[in-house]
Each structure stands twice: as C-alpha cells, then as structure tokens.
N, C-alpha and C positions, 0 to 999 in steps of 0.2 A: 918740579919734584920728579925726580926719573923713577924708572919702572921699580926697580927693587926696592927703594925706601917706600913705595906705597904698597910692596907684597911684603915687608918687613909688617907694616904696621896695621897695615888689614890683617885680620885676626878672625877666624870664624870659632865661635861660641858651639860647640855640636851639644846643644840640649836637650834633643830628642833623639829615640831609634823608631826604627822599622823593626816591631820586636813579634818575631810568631807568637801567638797567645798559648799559654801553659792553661793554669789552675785560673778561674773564673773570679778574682778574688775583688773584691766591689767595697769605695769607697763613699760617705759621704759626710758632707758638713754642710753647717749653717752658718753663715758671716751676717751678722745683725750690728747697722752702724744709729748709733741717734739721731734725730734729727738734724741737728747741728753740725753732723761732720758729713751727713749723705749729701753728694753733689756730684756734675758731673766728670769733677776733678779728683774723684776715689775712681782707680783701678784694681781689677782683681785677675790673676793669673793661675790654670795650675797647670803644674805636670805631672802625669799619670806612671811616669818611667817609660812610655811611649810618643808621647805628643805634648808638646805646650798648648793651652789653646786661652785665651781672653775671653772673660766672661761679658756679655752687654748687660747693663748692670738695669736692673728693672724700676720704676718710678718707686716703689717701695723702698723701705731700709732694710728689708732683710733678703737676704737670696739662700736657696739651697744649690748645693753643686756635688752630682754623685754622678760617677764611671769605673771604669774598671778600673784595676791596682796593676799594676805589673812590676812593682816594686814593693821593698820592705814596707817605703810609704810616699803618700801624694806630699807634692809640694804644692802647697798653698801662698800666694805672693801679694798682700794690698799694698797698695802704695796710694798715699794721700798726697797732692800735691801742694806746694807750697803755697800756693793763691788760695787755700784754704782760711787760714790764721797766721803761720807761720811764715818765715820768709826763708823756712826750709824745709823741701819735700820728706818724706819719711815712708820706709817700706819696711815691712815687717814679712818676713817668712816665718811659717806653720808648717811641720810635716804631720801628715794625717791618716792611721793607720784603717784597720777596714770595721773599726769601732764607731757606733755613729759619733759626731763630733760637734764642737760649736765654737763659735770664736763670737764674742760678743762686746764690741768697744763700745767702750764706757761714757770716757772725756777725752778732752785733746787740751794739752796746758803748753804756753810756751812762756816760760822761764826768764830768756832774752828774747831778741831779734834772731840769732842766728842757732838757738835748740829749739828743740821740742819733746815733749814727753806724750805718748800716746799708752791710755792707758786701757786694759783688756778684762777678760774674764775668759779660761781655756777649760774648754771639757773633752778629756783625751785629745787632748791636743799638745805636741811639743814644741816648744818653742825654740827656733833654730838660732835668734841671734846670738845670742848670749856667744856661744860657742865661733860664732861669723866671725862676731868682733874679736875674740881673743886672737883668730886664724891673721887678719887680717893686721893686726898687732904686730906678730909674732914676725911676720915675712914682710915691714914695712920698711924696711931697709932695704929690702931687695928690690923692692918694687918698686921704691919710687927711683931708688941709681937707674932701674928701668926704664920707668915713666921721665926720667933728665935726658937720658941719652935717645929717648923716642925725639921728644921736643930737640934737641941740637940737631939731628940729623933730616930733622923737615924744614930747616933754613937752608941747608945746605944745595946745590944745584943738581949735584950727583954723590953716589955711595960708590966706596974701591969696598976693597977684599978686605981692609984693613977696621974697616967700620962695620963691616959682615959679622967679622971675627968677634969684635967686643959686642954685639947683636948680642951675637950665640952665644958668647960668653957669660952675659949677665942674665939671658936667659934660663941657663942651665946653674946662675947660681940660684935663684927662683925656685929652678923645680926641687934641685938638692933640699932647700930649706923648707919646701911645702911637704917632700916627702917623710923629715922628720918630723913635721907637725903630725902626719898624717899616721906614722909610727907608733906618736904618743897618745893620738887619739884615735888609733884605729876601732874599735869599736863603735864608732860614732857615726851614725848616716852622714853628718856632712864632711867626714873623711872621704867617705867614700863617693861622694857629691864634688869635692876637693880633683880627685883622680879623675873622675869621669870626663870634667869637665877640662882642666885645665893640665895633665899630666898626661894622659894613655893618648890623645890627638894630639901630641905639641910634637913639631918637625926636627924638634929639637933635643927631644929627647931620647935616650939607648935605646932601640928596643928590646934588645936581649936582655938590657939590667930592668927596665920599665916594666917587661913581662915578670920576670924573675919576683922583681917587687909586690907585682901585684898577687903573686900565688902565694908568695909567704908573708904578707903583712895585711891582708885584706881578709877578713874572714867568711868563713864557706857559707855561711847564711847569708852572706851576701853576694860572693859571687856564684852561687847556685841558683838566685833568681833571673829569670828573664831580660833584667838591665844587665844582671853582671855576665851573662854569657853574650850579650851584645858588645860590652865591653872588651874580650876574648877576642871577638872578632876585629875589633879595631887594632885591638895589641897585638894581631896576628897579620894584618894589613902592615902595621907602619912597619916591618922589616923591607915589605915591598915599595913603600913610600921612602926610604931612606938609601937604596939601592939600585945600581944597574948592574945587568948582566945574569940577572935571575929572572927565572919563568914567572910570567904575566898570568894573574888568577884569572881561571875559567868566569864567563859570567854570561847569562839570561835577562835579555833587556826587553823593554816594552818602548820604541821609540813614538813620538810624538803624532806618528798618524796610524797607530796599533799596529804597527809590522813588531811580530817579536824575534829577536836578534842576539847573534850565540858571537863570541871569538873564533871559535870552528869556522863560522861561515864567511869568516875572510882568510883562509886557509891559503896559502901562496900569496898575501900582499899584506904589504905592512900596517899596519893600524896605530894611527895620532889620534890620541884620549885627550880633548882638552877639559878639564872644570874652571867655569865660569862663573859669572854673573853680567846680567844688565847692566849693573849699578857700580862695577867695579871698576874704574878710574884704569889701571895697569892690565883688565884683561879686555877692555876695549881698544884700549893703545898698541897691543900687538894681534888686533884680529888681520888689520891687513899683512901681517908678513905671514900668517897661516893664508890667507886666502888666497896669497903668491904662489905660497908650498900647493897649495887647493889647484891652482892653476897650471901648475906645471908635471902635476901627479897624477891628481884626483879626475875618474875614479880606478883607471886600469890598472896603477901601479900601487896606490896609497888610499886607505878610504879614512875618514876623517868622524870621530864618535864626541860628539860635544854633550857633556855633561852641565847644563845647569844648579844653582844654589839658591835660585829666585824664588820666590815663595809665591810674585805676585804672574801668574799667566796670561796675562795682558801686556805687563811691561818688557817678557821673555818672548813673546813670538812678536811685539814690534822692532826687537834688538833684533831678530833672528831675519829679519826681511830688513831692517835699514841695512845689517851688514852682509849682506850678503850670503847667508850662512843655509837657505833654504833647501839647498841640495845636499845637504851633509846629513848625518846623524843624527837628531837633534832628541837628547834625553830631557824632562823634565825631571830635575830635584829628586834622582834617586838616592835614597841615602842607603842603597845595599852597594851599590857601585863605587860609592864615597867610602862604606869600608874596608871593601875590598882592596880600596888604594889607602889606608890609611885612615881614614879619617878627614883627609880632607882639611884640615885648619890654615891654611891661607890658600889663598888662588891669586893671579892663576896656577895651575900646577897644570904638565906637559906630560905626557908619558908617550916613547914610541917604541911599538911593539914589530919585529921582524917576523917575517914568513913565517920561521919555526916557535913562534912565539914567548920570543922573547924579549924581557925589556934594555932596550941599547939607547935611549935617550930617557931621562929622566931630572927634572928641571930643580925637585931638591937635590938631588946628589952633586950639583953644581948649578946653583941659582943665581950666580953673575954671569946672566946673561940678555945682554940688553933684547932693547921691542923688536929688533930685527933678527931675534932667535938666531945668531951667527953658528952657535955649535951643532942645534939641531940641520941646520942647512946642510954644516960640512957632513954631516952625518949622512944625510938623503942624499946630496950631490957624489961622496963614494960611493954608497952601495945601489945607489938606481940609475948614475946617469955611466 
C-alpha cells in the first residue's frame, strides 16, 4: 500500500482541545447498571469539551463521574459489548448539562441475534441518538460511495492524481451533505458536535466557506463557549494547512526535555514541522528521507521540529531513539501547535518554513508526493545548496 493511500485513510478524530478555562461551570452524573449487565465488558467515556478521558469502572454497579464543563454539555459514552447477551455491541451517548444527572439501565432484550434493545431511565439527561441516527441516515449515501472507494483503493499497489481527485471529490460531497444536515438542525448540540468533529479539521474542506459557515449557521451560544472559540482557532489554522507562500503562525513550545522554544529562535534558518505518530504506517516510511534532509542540513542550515499525536509516552520516545530522531525537536502531543496548522486531521503533514518565515513547502497543498519527499528536496536543494 503506498504512502498516500495510507495518509488518504488514516484520518485523526480531533475530540478534544487544550481549552483555557473560562466560567467554572461543573458537571455530574450517576450511571447505575443491574447486576445483569455490570461486567467487565461495559465501558464508560466522557468528554468535558476539553479532554476524553475512560472511566475504570469500580466493582460496584453504580459510578459517579463529576468535572468541569467547558461546554454547553458533557458527553457521556457506555458501550456494552457484545459478549454481554447480544452478538452486537451497543453504545449509547448522553449529553449532560451542569444539572445533577442520572442514567439508570434497566434491562438489556435482544430481539434476534443481530439487535438489541437497551433500555434506561434519564434524569436531566438528553439523549443524543435518536438525532445520531437520523444524521447518519441522512448522509448514507455519501458515505458509504466513501467507505467503497476507501476499500478499492487499499487493493491497489499505488494511488495517481486521478484517485486523489475522486478522494476529494467524495469527500467534499460528505461534508456538502453533513453541512445541510447541520443547517436544518443547527440548534442541536450534535450539530455542533457534527462540525467540530468531522467538518472545521477535514483537509478538505474551504476554509473561507467552512469559516463563513460556521459564523452564520452555528449559533452564538455556542460558538461563544470555550469549545466554540477553540473551534475559531482550528478554522483559522486550516487556511494555513491548505496553503503555501503565506506567513507560518508565531508559536511557544515546551519541547520534550523542558527547553521552551519560539519560531523567532530560528531566525536565519529554515524550519521542517513534521506531525507524526509511532504508530503511523506512512510517517514511519518517510522518516528516513527526513533523516537524509537531517543529515545534510541539520543543524546549521535547517533545524527540524517534530510534532507527536501519540498519546502513549513510552511508545513515542522508543520511536524517537529507534529512528533516530534524538537530536531534533521532539514535541510531545501538543494540540495548540496542531491548531495552529489546522487541525491536524491526517499525518504525516510537512510544513517548511524559510528564514523570513514563511511557509514554501507544504505537503497538503500538494500531497502526491512519495516517501522520498522528491519536491520538498527540490525545494532545499535550490535554496540551500
């Protein structure tokens, strides 16, 4: 499978921010399951509008779970797995305001083999599928010509421009359609859940029209909280994620052995942003042709800033010594530097910034380009040799 068809289909989910704290505003509930369904194959997740985080679910059947708000409201996630009763898993998402709350299942029936019904009791609590399912309805045409053309192009041995093209094509028929779902239910938290997640970070989308959209169909109670002006920031990134030849955002790092670290401070030499992962199949396949650039630049001419998406810090600094990367920059999982370039939704992503800082390589703005990085070369071979 070549590099692009595995940066085509690696897809990063940005579900969390790094969100300054506003108004102190504090959420909580209680998930009580019967004896019958608590096991250790019930999971429980939420997101605050700052952080996901997994609950470790306690020998008991009831849990409480209370943090701060940073949004309209908590999302709440169980998922019951299928080795329960059923021989299909089921999740249920709650959003949960800063009203004390409860969710209390009842029974679990399954019907056939391949349903289930799970059934509840909500106290201030809203229940998000109903509306999931209608979403997921509405755009199932788009998504699965999607989801067909993902599957044909992972048999294939290599992607041209031509398979690019109908990529982006079907992608942006996706968001067109999500955005009028998104229209007719804007008022809706998982409208706005809709955008956050799979519209305002997608590389594929305008961002002059994306931004545009977002100030006149999203409304100001929502984008006046904490997620929605983090959101701001992402839809202010991707014009820089979708561009060369424009000024590289100022930015304040804290790299991996506490040195903190400005753009200023490579003033007269060029700077290569790579964002990675460990785990990433296509941005381990072109670390040696950075490590070439590494060897033939770095550090007099070019200094090298690696941005991690690893979450696990063990598996990120044994990638960082197996390949070599010890001498570089080495950021762990900042997600302020992630908006600044957009958002960040596939990797690898490349940016090279010139003395007078600006960006002159930029690996969305033209992503057919194999593991041997051939245009960022020609790039560094005119202007530094």
């Amino acid at each position: 499978m070549s590099n692009l068809k595995l940066r085509l289909l690696i897809i990063i989910n940005l579900t969390f921010f790094n969100i300054v704290c506003f108004a102190q505003n504090k959420f909580s509930v209680t998930v009580e399951f019967p004896d019958m369904l608590y096991s250790k194959n019930i999971s429980v997740s939420y997101n605050n509008g700052k952080i996901i985080k997994k609950i470790d679910l306690p020998m008991e059947n009831k849990i409480t779970i209370s943090d701060t708000l940073y949004s309209k409201y908590a999302i709440i996630k169980v998922t019951i797995d299928s080795n329960n009763f059923c021989k299909r898993s089921t999740t249920n998402t709650f959003y949960i305001t800063k009203k004390p709350a409860s969710v209390t299942f009842t029974s679990l029936k399954c019907p056939d083999e391949n349903t289930s019904q799970i059934r509840y009791k909500l106290t201030n609590v809203y229940n998000a599928d109903t509306i999931a399912n209608q979403f997921y309805l509405y755009t199932a045409v788009e998504r699965n010509k999607l989801n067909d053309f993902a599957i044909s192009i992972e048999k294939k041995d290599s992607i041209n421009a031509r398979d690019f093209a109908m990529n982006k094509l079907l992608v942006k028929n996706l968001i067109s359609k999500e955005m009028r779902f998104i229209k007719k239910n804007k008022t809706n938290y998982f409208s706005f859940q809709v955008f956050k997640n799979e519209i305002a970070p997608n590389i594929f989308a305008n961002p002059d029209s994306t931004l545009h959209f977002y100030k006149t169909n999203l409304p100001a109670n929502l984008r006046n909280t904490p997620e929605g002006k983090e959101i701001m920031k992402i839809l202010t990134g991707r014009k820089i994620a979708s561009s060369e030849g424009i000024q590289a955002p100022d930015f304040k790092l804290t790299d991996i052995n506490g040195k903190r670290i400005e753009l200023k401070d490579y003033k007269g030499k060029y700077v290569l942003i790579n964002f990675w992962a460990s785990w990433c199949v296509p941005c381990i396949a072109e670390l040696p042709s950075i490590k070439k650039i590494s060897d033939q630049y770095f550090p007099e001419k070019l200094i090298i800033i690696t941005n991690t998406i690893d979450k696990d810090t063990l598996a990120f600094l044994a990638a960082v010594k197996k390949y070599g990367m010890s001498d570089w920059v080495n950021i762990f999982n900042s997600t302020d530097l992630e908006k600044k370039f957009g958002g960040v939704t596939a990797i690898p992503q490349l940016f090279l910034i010139d003395p007078k800082g600006k960006i002159v390589y930029n690996r969305n703005f033209n992503p057919i380009d194999n593991n041997t990085l051939t245009r960022l070369n020609q790039i560094l071979k005119k202007d530094l040799q």
